[in-house]
Each structure stands twice: as structure tokens, then as C-alpha cells.
N, C-alpha and C positions, 0 to 999 in steps of 0.2 A: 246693610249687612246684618244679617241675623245674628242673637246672641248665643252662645256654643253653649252658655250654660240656665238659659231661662227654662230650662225643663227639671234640673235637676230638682230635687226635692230635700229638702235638708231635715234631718231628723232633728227633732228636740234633744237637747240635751237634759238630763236626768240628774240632779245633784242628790247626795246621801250626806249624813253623819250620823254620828252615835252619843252624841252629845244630850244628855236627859233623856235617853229613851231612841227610838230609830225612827230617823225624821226623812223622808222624801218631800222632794221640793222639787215641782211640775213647771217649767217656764211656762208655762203655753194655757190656754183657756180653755183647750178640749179638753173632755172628760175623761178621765182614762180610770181603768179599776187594778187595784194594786193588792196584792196580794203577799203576805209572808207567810215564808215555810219554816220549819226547823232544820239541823238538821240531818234531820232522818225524812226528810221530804214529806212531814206533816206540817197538814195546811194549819197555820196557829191564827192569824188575823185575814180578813178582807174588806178591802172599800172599794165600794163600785160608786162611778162617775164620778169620779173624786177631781178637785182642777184647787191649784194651786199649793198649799201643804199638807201633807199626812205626815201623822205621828202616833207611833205601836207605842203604850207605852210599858215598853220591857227594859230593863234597867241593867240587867245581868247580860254578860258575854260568852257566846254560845258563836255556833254555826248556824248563821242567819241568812237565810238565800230570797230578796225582793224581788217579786216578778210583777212586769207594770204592763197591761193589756188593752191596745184600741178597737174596740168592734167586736174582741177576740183575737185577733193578730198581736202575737205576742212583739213587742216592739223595745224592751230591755230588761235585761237583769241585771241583778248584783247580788254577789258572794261575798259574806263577811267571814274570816275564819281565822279569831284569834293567836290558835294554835301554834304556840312558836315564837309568835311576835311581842312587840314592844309595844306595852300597853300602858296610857297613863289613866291612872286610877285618882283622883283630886276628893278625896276628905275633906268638908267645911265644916269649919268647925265658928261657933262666935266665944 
């Protein structure tokens, strides 16, 4: 009996935070180029072939839009967009 699902293709999952700056974190070993925009849809950073973790480091909260690229085929984004929300802010102080 054949398997119904040995063809499917499962995408990588894509993890974000904002914690120290804007970190993506790649499960997977392939290369992929990650790009950040503003936003006003200006390109601010880019890392091509990048595999494992990328980190912008931008510190301030703004509209932040990740777009993560294989070959060229765009394969996920993420939209940050404080506006509104419930933000925690953490001052260290010694």
C-alpha cells in the first residue's frame, strides 16, 4: 500500500523575536536570503545565503516587514506592527 502523504513537502517553519534587535532563526540548512523593509516598504537590511540565525540589529519599534527568499521564490514573511499593542519595554539597570 502506497503512502497518501510521501509526496507532500512540508515547509520550514520560520521562527522571529524582537528581543536585542530582530532575530530570524532558519530550522533548515538551506540557504535562504532574508531581507528587511520598513515600513514604508524600504529595503533597510539584506543577507543572502544566510542558514541558521540572522540578527538586524535594530533596537527601536517601528513597522518591520521580514521577507525570507529560496532561489527567489518568496517562501515567508512576517509583519511586525507595534501600533496599539502591548509592549514590554525592560530597562537594566546594575
Amino acid at each position: 500500500m502506497r503512502d497518501p502523504y510521501e509526496d507532500i513537502e512540508i515547509a520550514p517553519s520560520f521562527m522571529m523575536h524582537f528581543v536585542g534587535g530582530i532575530h530570524v532563526i532558519m530550522p533548515t540548512s538551506l540557504p535562504h536570503d532574508v531581507f528587511l523593509y520598513d515600513g514604508q516598504g524600504v529595503l533597510i537590511s539584506a543577507t543572502a545565503q544566510a542558514t541558521g540565525e540572522v540578527i538586524f540589529p535594530f533596537y527601536w519599534l517601528e513597522d518591520w516587514r521580514v521577507v525570507i527568499k529560496r532561489d527567489g521564490a518568496h517562501v515567508y514573511e512576517h509583519r511586525f506592527n507595534p501600533s496599539g499593542q502591548r509592549v514590554l519595554v525592560s530597562i537594566g539597570s546594575s
